[in-house]
C-alpha positions in Angstrom: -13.0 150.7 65.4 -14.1 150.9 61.5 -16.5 154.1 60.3 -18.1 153.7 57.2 -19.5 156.6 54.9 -20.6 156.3 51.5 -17.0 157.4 50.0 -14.5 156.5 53.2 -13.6 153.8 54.9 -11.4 154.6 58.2 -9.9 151.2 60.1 -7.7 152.1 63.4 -5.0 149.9 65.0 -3.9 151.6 68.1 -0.9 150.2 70.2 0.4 152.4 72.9 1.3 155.3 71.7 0.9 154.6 68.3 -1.8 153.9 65.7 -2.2 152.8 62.1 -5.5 154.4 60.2 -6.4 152.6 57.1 -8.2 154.6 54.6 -10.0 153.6 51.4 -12.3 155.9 48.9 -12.9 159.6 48.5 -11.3 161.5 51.2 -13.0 164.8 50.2 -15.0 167.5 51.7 -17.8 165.1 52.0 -15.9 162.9 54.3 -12.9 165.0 55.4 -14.7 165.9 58.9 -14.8 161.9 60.1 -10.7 161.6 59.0 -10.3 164.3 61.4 -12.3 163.4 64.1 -10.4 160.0 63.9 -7.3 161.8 63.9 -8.0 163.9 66.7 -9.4 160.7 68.9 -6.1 159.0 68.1 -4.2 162.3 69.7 -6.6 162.2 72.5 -6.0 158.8 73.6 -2.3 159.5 73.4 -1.2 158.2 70.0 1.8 160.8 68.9 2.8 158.5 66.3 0.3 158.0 63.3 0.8 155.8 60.5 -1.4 156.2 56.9 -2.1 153.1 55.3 -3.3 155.1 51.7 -3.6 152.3 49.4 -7.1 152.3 49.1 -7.6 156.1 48.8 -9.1 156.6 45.1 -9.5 160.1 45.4 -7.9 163.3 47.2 -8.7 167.0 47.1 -7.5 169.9 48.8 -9.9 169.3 51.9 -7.9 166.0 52.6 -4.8 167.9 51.9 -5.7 170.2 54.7 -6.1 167.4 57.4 -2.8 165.5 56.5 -1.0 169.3 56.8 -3.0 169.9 60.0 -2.3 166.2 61.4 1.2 166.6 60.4 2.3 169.7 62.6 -0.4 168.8 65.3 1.8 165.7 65.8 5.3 167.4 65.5 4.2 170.1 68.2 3.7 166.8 70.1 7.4 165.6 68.8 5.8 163.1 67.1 5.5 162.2 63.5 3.0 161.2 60.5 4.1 158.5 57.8 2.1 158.2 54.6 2.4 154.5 54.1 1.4 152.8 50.5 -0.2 155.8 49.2 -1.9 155.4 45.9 -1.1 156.8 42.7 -4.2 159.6 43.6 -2.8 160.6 46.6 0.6 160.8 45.2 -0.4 162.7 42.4 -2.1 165.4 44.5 1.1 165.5 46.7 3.2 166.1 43.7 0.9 168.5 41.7 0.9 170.9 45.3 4.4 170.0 45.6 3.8 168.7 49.3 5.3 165.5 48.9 8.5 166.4 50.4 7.0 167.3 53.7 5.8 164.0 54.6 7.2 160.8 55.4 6.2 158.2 52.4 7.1 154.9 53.3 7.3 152.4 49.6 6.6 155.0 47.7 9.3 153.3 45.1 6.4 150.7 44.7 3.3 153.5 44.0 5.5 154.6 41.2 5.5 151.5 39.1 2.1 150.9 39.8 0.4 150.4 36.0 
């Protein structure tokens, strides 16, 4: 399944129990409502484990914030977990201004980092 907005791109790969959501763009308050609606129909179909692909994200406010910290403790009430995989320097740099970073699981961020 692939949803396509003006700003966001949202590409899911579900395996049983499991899914990976590719994002690319603006994840904003524009387009914050179709992330979660995607994260909510991954839950729904069973997926307790949800992986981030973030590369392509160029741009992050607080709204998108909101949804990872929502998806995040939605998933460990289901003992579950989130992983931020590949996020860009945006996203990072929204995680680390809020100080959030820590609560997630980033997966090469070491790579991000030295990112010119």
């Amino acid at each position: 399944m692939t949803h396509r907005l003006e700003q966001l791109t949202i590409a899911v790969t579900q395996s049983p129990g499991s899914a990976l959501v590719t994002i690319g763009g603006e994840i904003d308050v524009a387009s914050v409502s179709s992330l979660r609606r995607c994260f909510t129909q991954c839950m729904d179909e069973g997926c307790t484990d949800i992986t981030l692909e973030m590369s392509g994200v160029s741009f992050m406010d607080s709204s998108g914030i909101a949804a990872l910290l929502m998806l995040n403790h939605e998933l460990e009430e289901l003992d579950g977990a989130l992983t931020l995989s590949n996020p860009s320097r945006a996203v990072m740099k929204v995680l680390d201004i809020t100080a959030l970073s820590s609560l997630f699981t980033i997966t090469n961020r070491e790579e991000t980092d030295t990112v010119a």
